[in-house]
VODO-677340 format. One record per atom (N, C-alpha, C): residue number from 1; residue in one letter; chain; atom name; x, y, z. Coordinates in steps of 0.2 Angstrom, whole numbers. Each point is the difference from the previous one (the first is absolute). Layout:
BEGIN
NODE   i aa ch at     u     v     w
NODE NUM  A  A CA     X     Y     Z
...
//
This chain:
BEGIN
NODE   i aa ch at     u     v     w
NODE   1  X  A  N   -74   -81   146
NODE   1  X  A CA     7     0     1
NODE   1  X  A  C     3    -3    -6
NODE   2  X  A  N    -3    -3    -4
NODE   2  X  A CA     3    -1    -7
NODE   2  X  A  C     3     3    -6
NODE   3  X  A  N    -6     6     1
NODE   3  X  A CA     2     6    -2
NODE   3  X  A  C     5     1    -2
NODE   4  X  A  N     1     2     8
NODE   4  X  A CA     9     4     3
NODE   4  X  A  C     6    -3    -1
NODE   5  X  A  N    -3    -8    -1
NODE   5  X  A CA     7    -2    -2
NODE   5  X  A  C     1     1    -8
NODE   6  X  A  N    -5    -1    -6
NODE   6  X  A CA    -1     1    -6
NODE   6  X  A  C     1     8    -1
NODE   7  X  A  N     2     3     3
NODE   7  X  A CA     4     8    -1
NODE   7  X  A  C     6     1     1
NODE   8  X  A  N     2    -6     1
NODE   8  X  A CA     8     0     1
NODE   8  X  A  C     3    -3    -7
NODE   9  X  A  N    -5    -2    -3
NODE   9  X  A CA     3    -5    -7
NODE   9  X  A  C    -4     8    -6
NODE  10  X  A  N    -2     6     2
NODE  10  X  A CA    -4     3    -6
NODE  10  X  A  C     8     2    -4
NODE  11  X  A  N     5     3     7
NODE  11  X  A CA     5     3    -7
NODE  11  X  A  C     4    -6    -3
NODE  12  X  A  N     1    -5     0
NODE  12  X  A CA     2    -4    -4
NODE  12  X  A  C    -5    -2    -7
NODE  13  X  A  N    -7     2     3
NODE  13  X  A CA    -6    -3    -7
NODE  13  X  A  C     3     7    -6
NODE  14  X  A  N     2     6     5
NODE  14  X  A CA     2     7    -6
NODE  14  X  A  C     8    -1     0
NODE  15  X  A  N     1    -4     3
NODE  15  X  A CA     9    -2    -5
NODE  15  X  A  C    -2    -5    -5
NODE  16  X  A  N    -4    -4     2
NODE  16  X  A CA    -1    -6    -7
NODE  16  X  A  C    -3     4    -5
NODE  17  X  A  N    -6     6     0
NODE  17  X  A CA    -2     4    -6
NODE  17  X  A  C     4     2    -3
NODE  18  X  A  N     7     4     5
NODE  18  X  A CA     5     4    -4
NODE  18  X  A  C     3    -5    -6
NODE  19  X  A  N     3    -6     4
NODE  19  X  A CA     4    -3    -3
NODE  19  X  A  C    -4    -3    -5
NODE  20  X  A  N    -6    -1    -2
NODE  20  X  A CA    -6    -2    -6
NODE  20  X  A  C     1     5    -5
NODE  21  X  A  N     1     6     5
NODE  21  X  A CA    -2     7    -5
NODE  21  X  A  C     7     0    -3
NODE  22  X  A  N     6     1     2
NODE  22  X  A CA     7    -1    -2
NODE  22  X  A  C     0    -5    -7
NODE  23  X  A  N     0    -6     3
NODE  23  X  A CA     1    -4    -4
NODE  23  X  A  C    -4    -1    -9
NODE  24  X  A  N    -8     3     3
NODE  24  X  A CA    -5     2    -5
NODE  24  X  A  C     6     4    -7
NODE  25  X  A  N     5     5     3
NODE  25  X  A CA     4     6    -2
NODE  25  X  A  C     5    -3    -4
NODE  26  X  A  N     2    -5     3
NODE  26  X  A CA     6    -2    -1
NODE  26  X  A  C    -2    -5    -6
NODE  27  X  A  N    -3    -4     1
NODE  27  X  A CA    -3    -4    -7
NODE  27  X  A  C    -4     5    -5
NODE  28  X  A  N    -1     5     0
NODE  28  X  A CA    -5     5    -5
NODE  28  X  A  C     8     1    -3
NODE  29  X  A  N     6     0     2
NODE  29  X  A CA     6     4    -2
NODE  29  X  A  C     2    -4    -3
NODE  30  X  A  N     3    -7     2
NODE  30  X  A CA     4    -6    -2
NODE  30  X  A  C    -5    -2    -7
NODE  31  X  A  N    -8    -2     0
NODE  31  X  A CA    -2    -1    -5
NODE  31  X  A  C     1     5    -6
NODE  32  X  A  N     1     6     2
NODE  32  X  A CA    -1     4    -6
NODE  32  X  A  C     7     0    -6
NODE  33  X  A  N     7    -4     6
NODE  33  X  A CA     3     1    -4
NODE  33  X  A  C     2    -6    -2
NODE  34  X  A  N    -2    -6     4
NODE  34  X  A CA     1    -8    -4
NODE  34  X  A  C    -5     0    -4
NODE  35  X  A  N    -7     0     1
NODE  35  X  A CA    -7    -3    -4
NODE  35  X  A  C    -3     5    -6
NODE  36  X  A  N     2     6     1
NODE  36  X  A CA    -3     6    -3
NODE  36  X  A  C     6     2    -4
NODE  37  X  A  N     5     0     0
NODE  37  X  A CA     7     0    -6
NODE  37  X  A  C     0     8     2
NODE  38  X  A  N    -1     4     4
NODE  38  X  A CA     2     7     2
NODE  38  X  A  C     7     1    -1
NODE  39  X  A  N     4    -2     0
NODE  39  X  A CA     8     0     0
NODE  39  X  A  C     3    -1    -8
NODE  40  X  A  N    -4    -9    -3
NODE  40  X  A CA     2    -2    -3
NODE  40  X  A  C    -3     3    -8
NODE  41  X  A  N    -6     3    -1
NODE  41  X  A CA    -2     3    -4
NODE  41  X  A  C    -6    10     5
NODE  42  X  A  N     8     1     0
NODE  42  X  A CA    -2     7     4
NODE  42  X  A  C    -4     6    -2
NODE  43  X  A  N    -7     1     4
NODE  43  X  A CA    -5     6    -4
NODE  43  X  A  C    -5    -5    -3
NODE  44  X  A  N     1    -5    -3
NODE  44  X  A CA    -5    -1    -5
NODE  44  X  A  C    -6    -2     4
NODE  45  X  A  N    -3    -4     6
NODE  45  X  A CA    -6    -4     4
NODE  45  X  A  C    -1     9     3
NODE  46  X  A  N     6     4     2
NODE  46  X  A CA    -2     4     5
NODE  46  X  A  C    -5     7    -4
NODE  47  X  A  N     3     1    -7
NODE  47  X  A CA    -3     4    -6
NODE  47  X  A  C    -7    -1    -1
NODE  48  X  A  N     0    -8    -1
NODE  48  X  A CA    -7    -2    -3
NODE  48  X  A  C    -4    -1     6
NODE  49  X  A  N     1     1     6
NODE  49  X  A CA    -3     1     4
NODE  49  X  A  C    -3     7     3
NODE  50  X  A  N     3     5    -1
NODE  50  X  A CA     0     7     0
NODE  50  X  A  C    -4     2    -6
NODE  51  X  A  N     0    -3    -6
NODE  51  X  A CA    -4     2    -5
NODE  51  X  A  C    -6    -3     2
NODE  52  X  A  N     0    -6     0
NODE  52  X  A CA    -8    -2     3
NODE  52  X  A  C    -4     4     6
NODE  53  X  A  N     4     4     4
NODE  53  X  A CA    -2     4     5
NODE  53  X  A  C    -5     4    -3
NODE  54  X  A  N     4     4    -6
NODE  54  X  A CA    -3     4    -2
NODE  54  X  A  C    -8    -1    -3
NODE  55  X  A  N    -1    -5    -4
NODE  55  X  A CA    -5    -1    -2
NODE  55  X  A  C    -5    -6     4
NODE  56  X  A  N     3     1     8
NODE  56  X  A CA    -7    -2     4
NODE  56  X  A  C    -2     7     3
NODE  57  X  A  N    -7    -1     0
NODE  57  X  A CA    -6     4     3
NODE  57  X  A  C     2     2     6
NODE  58  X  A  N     1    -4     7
NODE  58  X  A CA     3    -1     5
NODE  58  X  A  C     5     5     3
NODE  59  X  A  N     3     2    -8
NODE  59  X  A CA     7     5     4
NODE  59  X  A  C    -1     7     0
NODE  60  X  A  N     1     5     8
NODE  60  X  A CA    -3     6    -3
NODE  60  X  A  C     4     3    -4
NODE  61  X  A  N    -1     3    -3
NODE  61  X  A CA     3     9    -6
NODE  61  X  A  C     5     1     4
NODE  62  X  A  N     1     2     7
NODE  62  X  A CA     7     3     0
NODE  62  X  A  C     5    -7     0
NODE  63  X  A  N    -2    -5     3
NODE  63  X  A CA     6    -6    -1
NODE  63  X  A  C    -1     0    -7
NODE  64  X  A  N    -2    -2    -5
NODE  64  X  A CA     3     2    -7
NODE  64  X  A  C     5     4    -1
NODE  65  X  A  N    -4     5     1
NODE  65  X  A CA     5     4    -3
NODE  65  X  A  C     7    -1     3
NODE  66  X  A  N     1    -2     9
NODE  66  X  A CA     6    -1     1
NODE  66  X  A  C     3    -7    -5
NODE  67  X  A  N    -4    -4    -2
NODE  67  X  A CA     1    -6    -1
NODE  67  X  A  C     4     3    -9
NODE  68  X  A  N    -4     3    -4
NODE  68  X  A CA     6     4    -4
NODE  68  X  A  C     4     3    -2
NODE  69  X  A  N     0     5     6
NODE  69  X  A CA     6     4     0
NODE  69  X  A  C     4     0     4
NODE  70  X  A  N     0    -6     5
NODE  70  X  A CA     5     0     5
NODE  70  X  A  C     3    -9    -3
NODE  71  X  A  N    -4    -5     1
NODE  71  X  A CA     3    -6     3
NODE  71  X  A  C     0    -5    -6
NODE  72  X  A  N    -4     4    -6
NODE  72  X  A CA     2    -3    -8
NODE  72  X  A  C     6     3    -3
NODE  73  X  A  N     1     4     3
NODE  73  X  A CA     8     5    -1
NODE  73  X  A  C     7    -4     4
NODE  74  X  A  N    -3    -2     5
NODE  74  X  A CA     5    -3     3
NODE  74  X  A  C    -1    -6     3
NODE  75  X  A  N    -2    -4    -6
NODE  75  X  A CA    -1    -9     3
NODE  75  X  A  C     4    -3     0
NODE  76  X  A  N     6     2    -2
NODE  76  X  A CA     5    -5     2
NODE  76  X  A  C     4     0     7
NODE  77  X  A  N     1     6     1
NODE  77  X  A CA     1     2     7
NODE  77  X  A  C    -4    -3     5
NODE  78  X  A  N    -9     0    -1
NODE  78  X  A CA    -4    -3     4
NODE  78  X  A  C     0    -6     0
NODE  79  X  A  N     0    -4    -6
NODE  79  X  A CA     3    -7    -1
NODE  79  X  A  C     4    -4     5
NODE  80  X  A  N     7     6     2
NODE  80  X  A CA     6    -5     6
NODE  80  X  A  C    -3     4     7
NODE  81  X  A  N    -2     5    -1
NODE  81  X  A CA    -2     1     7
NODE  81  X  A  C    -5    -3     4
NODE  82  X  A  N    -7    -1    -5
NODE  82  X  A CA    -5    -3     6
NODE  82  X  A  C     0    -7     2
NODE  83  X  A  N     2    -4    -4
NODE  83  X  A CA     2    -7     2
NODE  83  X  A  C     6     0     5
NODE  84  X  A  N     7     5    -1
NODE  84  X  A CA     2    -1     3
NODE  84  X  A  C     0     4     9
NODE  85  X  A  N    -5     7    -2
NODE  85  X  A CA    -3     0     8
NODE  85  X  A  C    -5    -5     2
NODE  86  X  A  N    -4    -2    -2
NODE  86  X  A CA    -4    -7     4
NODE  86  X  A  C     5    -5     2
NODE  87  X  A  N     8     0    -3
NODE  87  X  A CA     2    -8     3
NODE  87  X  A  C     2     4     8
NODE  88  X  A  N     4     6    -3
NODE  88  X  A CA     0     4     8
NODE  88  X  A  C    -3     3     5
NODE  89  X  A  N    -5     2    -2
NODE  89  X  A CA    -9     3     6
NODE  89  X  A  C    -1    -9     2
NODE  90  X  A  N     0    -7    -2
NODE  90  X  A CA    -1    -7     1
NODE  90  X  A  C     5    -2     4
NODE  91  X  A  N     5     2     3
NODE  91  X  A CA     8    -2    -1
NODE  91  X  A  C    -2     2     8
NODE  92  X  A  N    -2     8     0
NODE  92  X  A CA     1     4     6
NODE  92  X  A  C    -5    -1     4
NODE  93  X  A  N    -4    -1    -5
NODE  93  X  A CA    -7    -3     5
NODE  93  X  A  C    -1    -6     4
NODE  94  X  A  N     2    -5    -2
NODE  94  X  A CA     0    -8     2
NODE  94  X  A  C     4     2     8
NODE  95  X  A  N     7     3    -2
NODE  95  X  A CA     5     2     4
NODE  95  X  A  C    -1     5     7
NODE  96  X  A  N    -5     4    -3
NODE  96  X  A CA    -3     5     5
NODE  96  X  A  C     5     7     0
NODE  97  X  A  N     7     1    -6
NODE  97  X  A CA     3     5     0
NODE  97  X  A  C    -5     6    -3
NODE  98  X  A  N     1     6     1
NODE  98  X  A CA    -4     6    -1
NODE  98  X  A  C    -7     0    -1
NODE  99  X  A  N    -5    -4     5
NODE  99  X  A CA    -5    -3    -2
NODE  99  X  A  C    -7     3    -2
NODE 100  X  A  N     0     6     3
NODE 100  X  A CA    -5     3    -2
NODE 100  X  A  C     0     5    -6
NODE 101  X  A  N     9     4     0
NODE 101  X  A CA     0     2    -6
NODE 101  X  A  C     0    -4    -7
NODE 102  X  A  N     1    -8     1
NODE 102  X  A CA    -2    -3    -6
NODE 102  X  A  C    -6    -3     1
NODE 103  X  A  N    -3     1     5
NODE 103  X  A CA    -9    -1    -2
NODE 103  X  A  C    -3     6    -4
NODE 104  X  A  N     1     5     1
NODE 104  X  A CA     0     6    -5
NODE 104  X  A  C     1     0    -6
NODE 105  X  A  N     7    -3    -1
NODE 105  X  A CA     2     0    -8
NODE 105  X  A  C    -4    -4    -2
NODE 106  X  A  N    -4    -7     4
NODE 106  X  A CA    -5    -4    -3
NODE 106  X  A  C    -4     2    -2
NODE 107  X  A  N    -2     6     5
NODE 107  X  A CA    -7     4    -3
NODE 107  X  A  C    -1     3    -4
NODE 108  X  A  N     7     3     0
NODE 108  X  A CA     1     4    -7
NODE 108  X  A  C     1    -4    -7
NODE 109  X  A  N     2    -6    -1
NODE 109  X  A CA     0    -4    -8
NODE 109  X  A  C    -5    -1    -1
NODE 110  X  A  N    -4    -4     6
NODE 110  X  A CA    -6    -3     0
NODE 110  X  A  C    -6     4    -3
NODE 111  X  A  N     0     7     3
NODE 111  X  A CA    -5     7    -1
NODE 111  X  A  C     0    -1    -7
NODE 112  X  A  N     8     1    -4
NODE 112  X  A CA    -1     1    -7
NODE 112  X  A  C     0    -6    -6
NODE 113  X  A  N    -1    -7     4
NODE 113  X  A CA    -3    -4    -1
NODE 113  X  A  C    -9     1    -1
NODE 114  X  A  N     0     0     6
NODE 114  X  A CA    -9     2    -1
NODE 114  X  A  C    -3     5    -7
NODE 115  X  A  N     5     7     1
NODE 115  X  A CA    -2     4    -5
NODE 115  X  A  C     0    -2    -8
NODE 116  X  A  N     5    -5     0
NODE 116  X  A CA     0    -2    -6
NODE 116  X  A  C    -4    -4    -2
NODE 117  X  A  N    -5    -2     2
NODE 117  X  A CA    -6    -4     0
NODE 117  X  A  C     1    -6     1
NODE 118  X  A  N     3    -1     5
NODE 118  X  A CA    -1    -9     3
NODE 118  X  A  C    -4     1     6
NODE 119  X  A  N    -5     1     1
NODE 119  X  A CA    -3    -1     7
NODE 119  X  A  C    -1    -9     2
NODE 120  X  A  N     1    -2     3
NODE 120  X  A CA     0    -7     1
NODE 120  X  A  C    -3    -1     6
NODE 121  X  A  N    -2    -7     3
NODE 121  X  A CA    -2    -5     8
NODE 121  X  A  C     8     2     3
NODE 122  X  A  N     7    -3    -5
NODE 122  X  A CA     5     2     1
NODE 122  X  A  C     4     6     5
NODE 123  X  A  N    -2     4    -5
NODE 123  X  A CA     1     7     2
NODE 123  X  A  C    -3     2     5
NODE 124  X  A  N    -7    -1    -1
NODE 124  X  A CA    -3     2     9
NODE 124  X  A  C     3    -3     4
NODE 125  X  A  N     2    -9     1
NODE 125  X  A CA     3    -2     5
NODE 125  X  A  C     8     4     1
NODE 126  X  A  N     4     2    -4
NODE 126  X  A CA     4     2     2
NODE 126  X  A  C     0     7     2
NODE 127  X  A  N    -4     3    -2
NODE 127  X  A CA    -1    10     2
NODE 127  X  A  C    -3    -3     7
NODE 128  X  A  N    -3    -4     2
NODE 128  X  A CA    -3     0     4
NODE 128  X  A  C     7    -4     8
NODE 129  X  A  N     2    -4    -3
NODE 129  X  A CA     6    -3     6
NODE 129  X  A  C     4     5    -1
NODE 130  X  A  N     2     4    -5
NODE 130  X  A CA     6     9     1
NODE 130  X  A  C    -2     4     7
NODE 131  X  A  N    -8     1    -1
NODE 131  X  A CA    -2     5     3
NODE 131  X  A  C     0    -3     7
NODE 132  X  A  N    -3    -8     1
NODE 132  X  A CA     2    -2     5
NODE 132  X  A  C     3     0     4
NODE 133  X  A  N     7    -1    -1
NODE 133  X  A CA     8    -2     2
NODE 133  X  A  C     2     9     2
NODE 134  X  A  N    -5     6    -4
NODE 134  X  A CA     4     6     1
NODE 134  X  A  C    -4     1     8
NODE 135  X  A  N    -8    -4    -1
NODE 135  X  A CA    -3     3     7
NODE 135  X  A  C     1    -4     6
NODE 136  X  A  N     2    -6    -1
NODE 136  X  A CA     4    -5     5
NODE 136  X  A  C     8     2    -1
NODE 137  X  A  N     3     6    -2
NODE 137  X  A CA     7    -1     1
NODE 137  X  A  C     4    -2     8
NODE 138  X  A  N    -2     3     5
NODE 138  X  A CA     3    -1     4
NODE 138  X  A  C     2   -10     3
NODE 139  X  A  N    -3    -3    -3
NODE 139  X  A CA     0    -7     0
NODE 139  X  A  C     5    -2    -7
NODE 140  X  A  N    -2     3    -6
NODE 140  X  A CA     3    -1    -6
NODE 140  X  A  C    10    -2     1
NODE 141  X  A  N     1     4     6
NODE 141  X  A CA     8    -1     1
NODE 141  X  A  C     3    -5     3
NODE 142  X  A  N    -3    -4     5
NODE 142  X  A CA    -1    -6     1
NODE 142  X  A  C     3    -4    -6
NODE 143  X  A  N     7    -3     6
NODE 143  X  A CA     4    -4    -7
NODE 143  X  A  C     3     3    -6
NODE 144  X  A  N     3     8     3
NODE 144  X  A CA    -1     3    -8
NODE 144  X  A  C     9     2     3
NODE 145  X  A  N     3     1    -7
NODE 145  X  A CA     8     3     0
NODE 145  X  A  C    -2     7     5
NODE 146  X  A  N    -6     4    -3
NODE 146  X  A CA    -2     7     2
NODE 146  X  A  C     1     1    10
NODE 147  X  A  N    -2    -6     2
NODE 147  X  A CA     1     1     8
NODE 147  X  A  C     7    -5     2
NODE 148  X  A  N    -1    -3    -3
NODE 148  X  A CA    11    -3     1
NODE 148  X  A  C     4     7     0
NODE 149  X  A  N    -2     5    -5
NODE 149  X  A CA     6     6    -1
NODE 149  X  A  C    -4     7     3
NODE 150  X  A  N    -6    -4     2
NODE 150  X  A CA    -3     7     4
NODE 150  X  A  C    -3     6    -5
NODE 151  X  A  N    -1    -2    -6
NODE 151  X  A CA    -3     6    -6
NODE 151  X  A  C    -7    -4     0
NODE 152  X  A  N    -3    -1     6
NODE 152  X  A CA    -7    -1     0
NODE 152  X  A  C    -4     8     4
NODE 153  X  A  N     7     3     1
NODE 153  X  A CA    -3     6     2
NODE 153  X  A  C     1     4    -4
NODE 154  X  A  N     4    -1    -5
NODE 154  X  A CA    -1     6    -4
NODE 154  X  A  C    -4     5    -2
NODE 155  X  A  N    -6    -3    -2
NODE 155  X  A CA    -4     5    -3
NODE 155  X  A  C    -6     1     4
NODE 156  X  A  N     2    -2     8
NODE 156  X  A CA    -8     0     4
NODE 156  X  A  C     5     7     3
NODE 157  X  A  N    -5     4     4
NODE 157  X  A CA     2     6     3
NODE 157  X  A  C    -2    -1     9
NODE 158  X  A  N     5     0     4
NODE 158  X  A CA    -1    -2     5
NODE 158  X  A  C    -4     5     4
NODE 159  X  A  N    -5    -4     3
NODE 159  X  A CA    -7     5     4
NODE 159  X  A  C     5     6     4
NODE 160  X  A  N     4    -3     5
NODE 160  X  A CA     4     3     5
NODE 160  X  A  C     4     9    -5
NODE 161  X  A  N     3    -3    -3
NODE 161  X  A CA     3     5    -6
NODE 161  X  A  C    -5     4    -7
NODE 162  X  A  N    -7    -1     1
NODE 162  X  A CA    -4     3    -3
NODE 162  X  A  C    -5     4     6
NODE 163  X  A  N     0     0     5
NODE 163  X  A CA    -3     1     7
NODE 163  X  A  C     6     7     0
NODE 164  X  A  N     8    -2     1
NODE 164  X  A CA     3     5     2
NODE 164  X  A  C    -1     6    -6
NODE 165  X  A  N     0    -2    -5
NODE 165  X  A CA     0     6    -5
NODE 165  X  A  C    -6     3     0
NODE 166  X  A  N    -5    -3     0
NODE 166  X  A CA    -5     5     1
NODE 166  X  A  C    -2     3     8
NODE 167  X  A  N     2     0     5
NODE 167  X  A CA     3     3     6
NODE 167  X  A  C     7     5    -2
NODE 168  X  A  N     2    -2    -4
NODE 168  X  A CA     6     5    -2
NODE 168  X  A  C    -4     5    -4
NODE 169  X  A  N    -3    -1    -2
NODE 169  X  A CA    -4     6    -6
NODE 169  X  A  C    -4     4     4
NODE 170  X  A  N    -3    -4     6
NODE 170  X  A CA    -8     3     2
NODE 170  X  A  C     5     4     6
NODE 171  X  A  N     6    -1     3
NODE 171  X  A CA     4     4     4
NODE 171  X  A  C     1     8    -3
NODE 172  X  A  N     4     0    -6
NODE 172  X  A CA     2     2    -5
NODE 172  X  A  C    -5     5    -1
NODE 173  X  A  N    -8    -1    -2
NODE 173  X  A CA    -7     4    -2
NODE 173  X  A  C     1     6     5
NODE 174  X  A  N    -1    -5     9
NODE 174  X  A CA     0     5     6
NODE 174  X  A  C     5     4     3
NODE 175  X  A  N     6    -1    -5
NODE 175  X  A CA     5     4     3
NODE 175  X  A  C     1     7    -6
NODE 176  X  A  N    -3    -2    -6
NODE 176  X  A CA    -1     8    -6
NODE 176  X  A  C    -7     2     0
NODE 177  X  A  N    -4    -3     4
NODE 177  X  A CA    -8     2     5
NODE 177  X  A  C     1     4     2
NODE 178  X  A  N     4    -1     8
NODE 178  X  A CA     3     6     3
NODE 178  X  A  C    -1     5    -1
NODE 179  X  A  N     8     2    -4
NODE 179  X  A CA     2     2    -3
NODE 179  X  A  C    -4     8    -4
//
């Protein structure tokens, strides 16, 4: 019987994850432009870090080459952008607005985090609570802006209206069968 009460508290243990994972985002943001001088001396930590990429073993050949023909072309841009998407994929996270689309975006910085050779304990724990929170989504909404305004459905396709279309199709087959 213990159990079954202890299953009433799991969606709030993946709303304290989310809210860990958000905040993790938001502080990755805020530090990069108070501690790390991103703003205040712009391009220069984010360049010497991209060049370092290059000359670890760690990173493959095509992320290099993205790393010098895309993103050392345009460090400065990248410079306001990824600190200031972490303070808002952390913002929306905590909050539960757009939540899975910005677990996504997590996956996505983070990805190009890794290929840049930081594999870290870090990074697994975090690739590892993204992917969590995307296979626990249905609990992830819990306490979230997303199920206050109802965009907790957005991106799920509802069985009853995934059932009609393919009955719409498999009708449709038997009536140019016929035929």
């Amino acid at each position: 019987m213990k159990v079954i009460k202890n299953v009433k508290f799991f969606p709030y243990l993946i709303v304290l994850m989310r809210v860990l994972f958000g905040t993790g985002w938001l502080l990755a943001g805020v530090t990069k432009i108070t501690e790390k001088l991103w703003f205040k001396e712009p391009g220069i930590f984010l360049n010497d870090y991209l060049i370092n990429s290059l000359q670890n073993s760690n990173v493959p050949i095509f992320y290099k080459t993205f790393i010098e023909n895309i993103a050392l072309e345009h460090v400065l841009i990248l410079n306001y952008v990824i600190p200031i998407a972490q303070i808002i994929l952390g913002i929306f996270l905590i909050s539960g607005l757009l939540t899975i689309p910005s677990i996504l975006a997590c996956i996505f910085m983070h990805i190009n985090f890794i290929l840049s050779g930081n594999m870290n304990v870090i990074s697994l724990i975090l690739y590892t609570n993204a992917f969590s929170l995307i296979i626990f989504k249905s609990d992830v909404y819990h306490l979230s802006l997303d199920k206050y305004f109802n965009l907790d459905t957005l991106l799920t396709i509802n069985r009853n209206e995934k059932e009609k279309i393919i009955s719409m199709t498999s009708n449709k087959e038997k009536i140019f069968s016929n035929s």
